[in-house]
N, C-alpha and C positions, 0 to 999 in steps of 0.2 A: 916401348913396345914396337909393333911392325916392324923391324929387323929381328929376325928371330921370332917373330910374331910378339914383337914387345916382351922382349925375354921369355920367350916359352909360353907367351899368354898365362904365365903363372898356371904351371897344368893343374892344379889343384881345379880349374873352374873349366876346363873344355872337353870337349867331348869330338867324339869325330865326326866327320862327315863325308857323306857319297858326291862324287863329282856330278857334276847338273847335266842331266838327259842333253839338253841343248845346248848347242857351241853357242858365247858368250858376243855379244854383239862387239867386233872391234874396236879398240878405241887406239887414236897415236899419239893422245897428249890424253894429261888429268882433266877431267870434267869438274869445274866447280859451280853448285847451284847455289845462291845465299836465300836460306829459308829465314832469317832474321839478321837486320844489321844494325845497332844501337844509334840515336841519335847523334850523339857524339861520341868523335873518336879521338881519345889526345893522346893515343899511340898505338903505333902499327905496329905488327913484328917483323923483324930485320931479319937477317943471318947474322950469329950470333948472339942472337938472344934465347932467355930460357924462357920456358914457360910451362906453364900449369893447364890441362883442358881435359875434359873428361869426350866420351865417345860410344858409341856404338857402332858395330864392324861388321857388316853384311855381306851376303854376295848378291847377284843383283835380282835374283828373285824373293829376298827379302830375308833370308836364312840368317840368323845371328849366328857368327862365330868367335864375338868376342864383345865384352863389354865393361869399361871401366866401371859405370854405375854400377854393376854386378861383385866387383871389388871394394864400393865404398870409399875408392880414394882416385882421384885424378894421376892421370900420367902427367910424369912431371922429364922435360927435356930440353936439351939445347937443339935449335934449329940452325939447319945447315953444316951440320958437322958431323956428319954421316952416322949417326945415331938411331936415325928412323931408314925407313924404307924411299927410294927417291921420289916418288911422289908426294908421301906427306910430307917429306923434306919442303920441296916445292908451294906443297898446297898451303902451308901456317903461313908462309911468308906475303904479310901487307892485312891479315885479318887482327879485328881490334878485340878488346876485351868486350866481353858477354855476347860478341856475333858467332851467328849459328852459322855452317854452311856442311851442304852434303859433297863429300868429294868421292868420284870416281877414279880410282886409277887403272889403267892398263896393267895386262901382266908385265910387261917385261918395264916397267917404272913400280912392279909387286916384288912376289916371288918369285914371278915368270916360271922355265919352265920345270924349275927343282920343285913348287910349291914348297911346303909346310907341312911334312910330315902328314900325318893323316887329317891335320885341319885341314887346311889350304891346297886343293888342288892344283896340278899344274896350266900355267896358264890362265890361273881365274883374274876375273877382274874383279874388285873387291871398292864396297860404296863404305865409309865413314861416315857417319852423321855426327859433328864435330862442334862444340863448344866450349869456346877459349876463354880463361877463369883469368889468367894471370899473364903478364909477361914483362921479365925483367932482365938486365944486361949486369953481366958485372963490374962494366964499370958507372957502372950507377951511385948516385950518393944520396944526399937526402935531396928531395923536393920540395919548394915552400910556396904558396900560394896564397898571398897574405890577398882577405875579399873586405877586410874592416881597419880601419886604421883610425883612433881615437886622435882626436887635435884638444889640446895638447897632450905630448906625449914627453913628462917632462923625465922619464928614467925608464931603461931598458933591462933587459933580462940579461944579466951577467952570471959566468962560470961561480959556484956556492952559494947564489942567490937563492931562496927558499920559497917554492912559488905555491898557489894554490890554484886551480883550473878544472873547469869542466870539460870534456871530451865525447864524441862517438869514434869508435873503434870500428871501422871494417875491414874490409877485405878489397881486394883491386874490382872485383866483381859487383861490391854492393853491400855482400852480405855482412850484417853486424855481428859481432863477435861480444864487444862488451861496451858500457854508458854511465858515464860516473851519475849521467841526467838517472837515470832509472833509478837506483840509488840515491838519488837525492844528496848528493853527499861530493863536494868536489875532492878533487883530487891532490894531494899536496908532499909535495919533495922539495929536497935539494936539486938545483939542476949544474948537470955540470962535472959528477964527482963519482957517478957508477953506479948512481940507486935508479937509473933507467935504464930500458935498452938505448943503444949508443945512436939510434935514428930518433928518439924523441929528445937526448943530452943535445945532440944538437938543431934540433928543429924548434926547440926551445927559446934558443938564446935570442937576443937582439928583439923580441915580442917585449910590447907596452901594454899596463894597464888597461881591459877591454879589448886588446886587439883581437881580434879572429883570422886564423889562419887554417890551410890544410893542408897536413906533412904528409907526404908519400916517400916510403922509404923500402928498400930490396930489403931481403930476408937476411942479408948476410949483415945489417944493420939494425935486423929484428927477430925472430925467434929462430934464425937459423935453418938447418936443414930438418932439426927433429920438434919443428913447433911449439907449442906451449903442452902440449899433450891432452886438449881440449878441443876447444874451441878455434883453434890458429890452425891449420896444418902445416907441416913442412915447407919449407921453401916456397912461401908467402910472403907477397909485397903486401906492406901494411899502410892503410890510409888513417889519419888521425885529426877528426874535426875539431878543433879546439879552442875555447876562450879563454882568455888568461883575467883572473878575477881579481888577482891580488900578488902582490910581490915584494920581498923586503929579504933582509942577506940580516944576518946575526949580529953583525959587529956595529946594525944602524943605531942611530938613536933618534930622539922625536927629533921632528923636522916641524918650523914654526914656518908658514906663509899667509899670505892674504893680510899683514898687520897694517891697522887703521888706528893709529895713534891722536886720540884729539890734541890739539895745539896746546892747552895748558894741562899738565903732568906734572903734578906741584911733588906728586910721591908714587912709588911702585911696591907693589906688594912685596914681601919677605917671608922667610920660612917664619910660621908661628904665628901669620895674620890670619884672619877669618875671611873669607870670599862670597859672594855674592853674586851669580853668575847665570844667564841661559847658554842652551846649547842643543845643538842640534847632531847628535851623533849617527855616521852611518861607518860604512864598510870602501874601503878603496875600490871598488866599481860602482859607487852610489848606492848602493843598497841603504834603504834607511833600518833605524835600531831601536833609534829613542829620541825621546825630543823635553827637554823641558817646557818645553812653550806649549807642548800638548796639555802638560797639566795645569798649566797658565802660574806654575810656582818656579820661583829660581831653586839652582839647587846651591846649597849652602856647604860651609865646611871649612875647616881650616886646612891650611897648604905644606907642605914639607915636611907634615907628620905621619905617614901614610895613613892619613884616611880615604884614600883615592888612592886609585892604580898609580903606581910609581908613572908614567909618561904622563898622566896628568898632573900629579904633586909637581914636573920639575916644570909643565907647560905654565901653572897657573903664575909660577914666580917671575918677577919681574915687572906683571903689568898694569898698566893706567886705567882707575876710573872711567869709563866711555871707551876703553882699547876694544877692537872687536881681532880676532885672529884666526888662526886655521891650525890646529896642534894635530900632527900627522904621529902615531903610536904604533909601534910595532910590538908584534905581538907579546915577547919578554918582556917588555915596558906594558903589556896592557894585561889580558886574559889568558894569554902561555897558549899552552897547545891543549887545553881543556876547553876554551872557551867559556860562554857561561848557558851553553844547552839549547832554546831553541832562538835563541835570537844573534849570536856571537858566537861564529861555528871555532874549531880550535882554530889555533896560528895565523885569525883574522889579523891584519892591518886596520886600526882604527883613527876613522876620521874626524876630530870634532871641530865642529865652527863655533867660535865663543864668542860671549858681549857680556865684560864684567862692569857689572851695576853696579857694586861699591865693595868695598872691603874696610877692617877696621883692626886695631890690636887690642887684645883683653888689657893691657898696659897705658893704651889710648886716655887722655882725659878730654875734656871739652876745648875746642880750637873757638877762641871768640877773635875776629877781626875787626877793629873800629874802622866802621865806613866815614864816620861822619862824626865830628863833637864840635858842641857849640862853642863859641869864643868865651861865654862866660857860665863855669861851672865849678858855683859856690858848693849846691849841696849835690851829693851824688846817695844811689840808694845804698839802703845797708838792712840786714835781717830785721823784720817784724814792719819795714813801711809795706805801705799799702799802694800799688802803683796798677799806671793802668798803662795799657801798651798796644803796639799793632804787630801783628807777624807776620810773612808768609812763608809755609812751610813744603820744604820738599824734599823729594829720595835726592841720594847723589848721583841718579844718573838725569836729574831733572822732573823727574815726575812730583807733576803738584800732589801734595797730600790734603793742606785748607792755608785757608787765609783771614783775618778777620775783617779785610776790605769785601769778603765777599756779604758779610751780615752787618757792614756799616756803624760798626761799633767796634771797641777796644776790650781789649782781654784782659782784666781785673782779676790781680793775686795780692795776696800779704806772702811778702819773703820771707824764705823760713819756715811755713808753713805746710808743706809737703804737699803745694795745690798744683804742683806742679812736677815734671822729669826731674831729676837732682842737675842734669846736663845745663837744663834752664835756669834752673835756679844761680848754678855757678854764671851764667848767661849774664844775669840782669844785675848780680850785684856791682855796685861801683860803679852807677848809670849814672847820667846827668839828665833832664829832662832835654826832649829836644834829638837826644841821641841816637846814631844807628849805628846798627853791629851786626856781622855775619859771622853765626853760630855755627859751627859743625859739633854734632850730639854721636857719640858712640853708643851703640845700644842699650851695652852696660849703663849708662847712664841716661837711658833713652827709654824703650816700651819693650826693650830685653829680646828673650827668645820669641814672646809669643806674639809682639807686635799687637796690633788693635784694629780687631776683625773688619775687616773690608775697608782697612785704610792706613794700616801702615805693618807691612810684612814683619814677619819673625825677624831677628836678627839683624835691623833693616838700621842702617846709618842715617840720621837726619841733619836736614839743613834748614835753618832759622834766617830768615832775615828782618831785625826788628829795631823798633823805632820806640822809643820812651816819651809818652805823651803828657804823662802827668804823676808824681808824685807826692803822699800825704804821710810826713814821719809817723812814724810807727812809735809804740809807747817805748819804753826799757826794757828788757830780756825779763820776762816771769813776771810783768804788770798786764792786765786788762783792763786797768780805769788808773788813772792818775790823779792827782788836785792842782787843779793850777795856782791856787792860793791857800794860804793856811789852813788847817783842817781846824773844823770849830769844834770848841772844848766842851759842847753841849752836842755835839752827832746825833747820840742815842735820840736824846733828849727832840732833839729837831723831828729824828724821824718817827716817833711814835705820836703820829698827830693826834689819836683818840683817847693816849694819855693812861694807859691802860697796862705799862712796864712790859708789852709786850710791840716788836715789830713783825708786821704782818706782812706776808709776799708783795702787796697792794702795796703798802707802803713804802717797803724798801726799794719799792719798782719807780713810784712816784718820784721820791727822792732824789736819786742817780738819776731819771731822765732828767728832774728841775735843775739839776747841778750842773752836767754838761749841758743845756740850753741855755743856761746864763751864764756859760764859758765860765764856770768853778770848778767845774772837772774832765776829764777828756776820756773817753773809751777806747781801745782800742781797734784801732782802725782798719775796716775791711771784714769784720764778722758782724753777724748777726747780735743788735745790743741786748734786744731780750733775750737770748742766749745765754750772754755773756755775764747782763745781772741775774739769773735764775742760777748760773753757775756759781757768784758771788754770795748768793743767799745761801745757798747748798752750803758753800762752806763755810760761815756765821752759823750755822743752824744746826750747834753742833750736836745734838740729839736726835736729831731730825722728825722734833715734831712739827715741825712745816708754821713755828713762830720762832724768832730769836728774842732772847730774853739780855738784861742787862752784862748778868754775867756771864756771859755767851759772847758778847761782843767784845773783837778785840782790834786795832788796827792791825794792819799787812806788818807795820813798823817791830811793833809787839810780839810776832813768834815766828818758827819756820817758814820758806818760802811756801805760797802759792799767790793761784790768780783770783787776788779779792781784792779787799779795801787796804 
């Protein structure tokens, strides 16, 4: 506008006006008052620059004869290139954005003395009250102003790399336009390839994980001459505060760092092993997500079968009992671009820190290692001895589970007898007294899925280390009493001491205890003997009126197996 009166003052909004009763106080140069100047200024206008500024145009008794506000859209021009009127030519040049100032020009730096049709009389001196929105050059490019720079900064933002970030969107002036923050929801593209405008593709690039920067870019690098048709207007420098939250390109795959390998790594997991693992998951800006240590449980699962997101299935393969690691998962490899809702937004990058506590194969049997065997070892154990022994037990990442050093006595089993894991059992046969051995027990042949509440987890691999302190042979396969010397051809006869052709529970009790106390017969060792002869009785008593009778009695030798005489 002001050449021509800003093209015509757009006649649609003026009206005429009568020249001023009074001649116009002189002036020989523009008057500028600055009624507001911004704190800072990180750019002045030049000649040759454009710019954006709205106005109101008086004459000097206060008479409006023109008003951008009144149009609802700022004049938008190049300074110095004879476009305006010479004065406001003059006047924008070194004023900064959001400064106010009222400028005066004389006529003949006006319309002088042709005026302006019926607006503008001749000769008038005419006041602007003037505030500058924008100002930009063209050869302008983007601007970057990086105020955050994360250490370390171990990968930057390359051309198809797929980023996710938050923003405010304003204007050169302040004003906001749009906020991914309000939205709660960041922002997420390809950068690099067209799906931005060409001031954010490259204000983008070379940004690290957290950095924060702000891009100021010309219009001709952002919504151009006809704006967004909202919120933007035309020929708008665009400022863009931004954090960059997350970044990873399509063709990545997981990336493993932070690995802490213990010294001995006798074996590493494979597809089809079961895992045993904490971890602590967040988001590539540290956002946390989940924690298994929150729930004080490891999470379990087999590996290479997708029971887990494909970038965790390929991270878990590979590693050592006591490994701790860092498995970096991009999004194809983890939750895709759905994520999983309020905790795992889509196309997140996910971080897990892991410490695998043990692992095992459903194929596993029991690993026994002799630490120690004595120089002489005649008898060693076998099914149905009764032995006694010391252990101390623990997870395979070390955590004690018991001991029986801790209660000062030995742990008494008979082999074979199911008083024990089948893991240990395979453990102790073909022991020597004296002996130590280091057990490793796979579940399956351990306390299984459910483990043994508040002291050895579901799934949970165990380690034995034990010591055989004493051993008492155990009878034959399907004996519980023996004779150590001939059996007397008067039995019945002996035990019916009241002479009465029947044997009575008392009796047959008495009997087997006087036999094995005077070493003529032997019990089986490691169970209860009353038990054992009521169990004896039971099956002599074959009516079971609670006597056995002559023809009732028969030796073990005499019919089908069982555990009698």
């Amino acid at each position: 506008m002001i050449q021509c009166l800003h093209a015509m003052l757009f006649l649609s909004v003026l009206v005429a006006f009568a020249a001023c009763d009074a001649p116009p106080v002189p002036l020989d140069d523009i008057l500028i008052e600055k009624t507001f100047v911004p704190e800072q200024c990180v750019r002045a206008v030049k000649v040759g620059d454009y710019v954006r500024y709205h106005y109101n145009g008086m004459f000097p008794d206060g008479k409006k004869f023109d008003s951008s506000y009144d149009r609802g859209t700022t004049y938008n021009v190049f300074v110095g290139k004879k476009q305006l009127i010479a004065g406001m030519d003059k006047a924008l040049v070194g004023l900064c954005v959001n400064e106010r100032v009222l400028v005066k020009i004389p006529p003949h730096l006006a319309y002088g003395k042709q005026g302006y049709g019926e607006i503008i009389p001749a000769d008038a001196i005419l006041h602007f009250d003037v505030l500058l929105l924008d100002v930009w050059n063209p050869e302008d490019g983007v601007q970057i102003k990086t105020y955050h720079t994360p250490s370390p900064c171990s990968r930057k933002v390359e051309v198809s790399d797929y980023i996710r970030y938050h923003y405010n969107g304003t204007l050169l002036d302040g004003t906001l336009f749009d906020s991914s923050h309000t939205r709660m929801r960041t922002y997420d593209t390809y950068v690099g390839i067209g799906w931005l405008i060409a001031g954010m593709d490259q204000g983008l690039l070379g940004m690290c994980v957290g950095e924060k920067r702000i891009i100021t870019m010309p219009p001709s690098l952002g919504y151009g001459e006809n704006g967004d048709g909202s919120d933007i207007p035309g020929q708008a420098s665009l400022v863009f505060d931004v954090v960059l939250l997350d970044l990873h390109n399509p063709k990545d795959g997981i990336t493993v760092t932070n690995q802490v390998v213990p010294e001995s790594c006798t074996r590493k997991t494979v597809t089809g092993d079961f895992v045993r693992y904490h971890y602590n998951g967040s988001l590539l800006d540290g956002t946390f997500f989940d924690s298994s240590y929150s729930r004080n449980h490891t999470y379990d699962t087999y590996v290479g079968k997708g029971y887990v997101i494909t970038g965790m299935d390929e991270g878990l393969i590979g590693v050592c009992v006591g490994e701790k690691r860092t498995v970096i998962i991009p999004p194809h490899l983890g939750y895709g671009e759905e994520g999983t809702g309020s905790k795992i937004p889509g196309s997140a990058v996910l971080v897990f820190d892991i410490d695998i506590i043990d692992f095992h194969n459903p194929t596993d049997n029991a690993v026994m290692t002799t630490v120690h065997k004595p120089e002489e070892c005649d008898k060693q154990t076998k099914k149905g001895d009764f032995i006694k022994y010391h252990y101390n037990a623990s997870l395979m990442d070390g955590t004690s589970i018991d001991s029986t050093h801790n209660y000062g006595k030995t742990y008494n089993i008979v082999l074979g007898a199911n008083q024990v894991v089948p893991g240990m059992e395979d453990g102790l046969m073909e022991m020597c007294v004296g002996e130590k051995r280091h057990l490793v027990i796979p579940p399956h042949l351990g306390y299984g899925e459910r483990g043994v509440a508040d002291e050895v987890p579901g799934s949970a691999v165990l380690v034995f280390d034990i010591e055989l302190v004493e051993l008492e042979e155990g009878l034959p396969e399907g004996y519980m009493f023996i004779w150590n010397d001939d059996v007397s051809p008067d039995l019945f006869t002996e035990m019916d001491t009241d002479k009465n052709a029947e044997v009575e529970p008392s009796e047959f009790t008495d009997y087997i205890m006087r036999q094995v106390s005077e070493g003529k017969g032997r019990l089986a060792p490691g169970f209860d003997p009353n038990r054992i002869i009521d169990n004896m009785f039971s099956n002599q008593d074959r009516d079971g009126d609670g006597k056995i009778t002559e023809a009732e009695f028969r030796l073990k030798a005499d019919e089908a197996p069982h555990d009698e005489l």
